[in-house]
matplotlib code that plots the C-alpha trace (Angstrom):
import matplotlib.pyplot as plt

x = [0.0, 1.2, 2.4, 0.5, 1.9, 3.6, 6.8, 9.2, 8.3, 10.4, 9.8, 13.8, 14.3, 10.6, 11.6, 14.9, 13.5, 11.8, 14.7, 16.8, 13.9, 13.9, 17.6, 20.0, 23.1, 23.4, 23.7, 22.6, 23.1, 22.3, 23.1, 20.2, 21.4, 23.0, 21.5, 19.5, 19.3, 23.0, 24.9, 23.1, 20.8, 17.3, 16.8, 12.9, 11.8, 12.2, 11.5, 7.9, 7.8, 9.5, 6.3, 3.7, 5.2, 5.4, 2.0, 1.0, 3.0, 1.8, -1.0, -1.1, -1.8, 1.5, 0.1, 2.4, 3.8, 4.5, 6.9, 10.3, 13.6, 13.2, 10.8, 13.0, 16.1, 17.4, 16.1, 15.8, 14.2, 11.7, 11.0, 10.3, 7.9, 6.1, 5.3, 4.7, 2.2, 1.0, 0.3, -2.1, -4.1]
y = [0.0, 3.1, 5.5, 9.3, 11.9, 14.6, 15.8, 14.7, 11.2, 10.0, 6.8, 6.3, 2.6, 1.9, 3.1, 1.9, -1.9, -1.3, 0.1, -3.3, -5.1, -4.3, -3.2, -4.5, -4.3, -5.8, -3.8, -3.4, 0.5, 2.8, 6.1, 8.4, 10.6, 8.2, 8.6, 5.5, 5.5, 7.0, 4.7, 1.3, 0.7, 1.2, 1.2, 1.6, -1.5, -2.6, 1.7, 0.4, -2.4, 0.3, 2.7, -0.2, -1.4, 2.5, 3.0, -0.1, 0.6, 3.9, 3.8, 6.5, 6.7, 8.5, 10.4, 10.2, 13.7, 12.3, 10.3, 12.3, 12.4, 15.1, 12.9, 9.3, 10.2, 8.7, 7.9, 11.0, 12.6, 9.8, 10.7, 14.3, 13.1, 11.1, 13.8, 16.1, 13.4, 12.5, 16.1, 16.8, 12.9]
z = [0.0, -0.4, 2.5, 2.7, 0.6, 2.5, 1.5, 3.6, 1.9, -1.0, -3.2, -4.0, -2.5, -4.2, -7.7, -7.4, -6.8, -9.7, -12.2, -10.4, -11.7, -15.2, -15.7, -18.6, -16.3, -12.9, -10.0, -6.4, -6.1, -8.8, -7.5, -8.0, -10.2, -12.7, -16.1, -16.4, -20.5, -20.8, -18.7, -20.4, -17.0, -19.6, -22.9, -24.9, -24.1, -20.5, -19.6, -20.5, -17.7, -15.4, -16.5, -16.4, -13.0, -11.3, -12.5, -10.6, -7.7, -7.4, -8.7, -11.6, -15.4, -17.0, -19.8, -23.1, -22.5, -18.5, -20.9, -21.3, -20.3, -17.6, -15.6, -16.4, -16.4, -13.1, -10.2, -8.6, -11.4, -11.5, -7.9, -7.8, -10.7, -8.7, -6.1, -8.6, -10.2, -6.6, -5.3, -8.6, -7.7]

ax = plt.figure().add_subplot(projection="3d")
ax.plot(x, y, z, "-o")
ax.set_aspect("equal")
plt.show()
């Protein structure tokens, strides 16, 4: 279930699970502010399983212009997304 949003709250070890999950290279710490597509941790197709499973987790609907690199870039930019995308549900 998901916690309360307030904004001391962040999602990072959530949304990190998930980009583990789905990522072409192995690793157990991503540092948040690695670019995901850049450094070879995403690529087209399994960013849609990290959508489809975020969505779920959280969940949202991501609208197609959600979709860009500002919002999924790394895992902290995925994170101030979400609160953004929280605060508006």
């Amino acid at each position: 279930m998901i916690r309360p949003l307030n904004e001391n709250v962040n999602y990072i070890d959530r949304i990190a699970l998930i980009i583990n999950k789905f990522s072409i290279k192995e690793s157990v710490n991503i540092p948040i502010d690695l670019p995901l597509f850049d450094d070879g941790y995403l690529d087209s197709l399994n960013a849609l399983n990290v959508i489809e499973e975020l969505e779920s987790e959280f969940n949202l609907r991501f609208e197609m212009e959600d979709l860009t690199a500002e919002n999924f870039g790394s895992i902290e930019q995925i994170n101030q997304f979400l609160h953004s995308k929280l605060q508006k549900a």
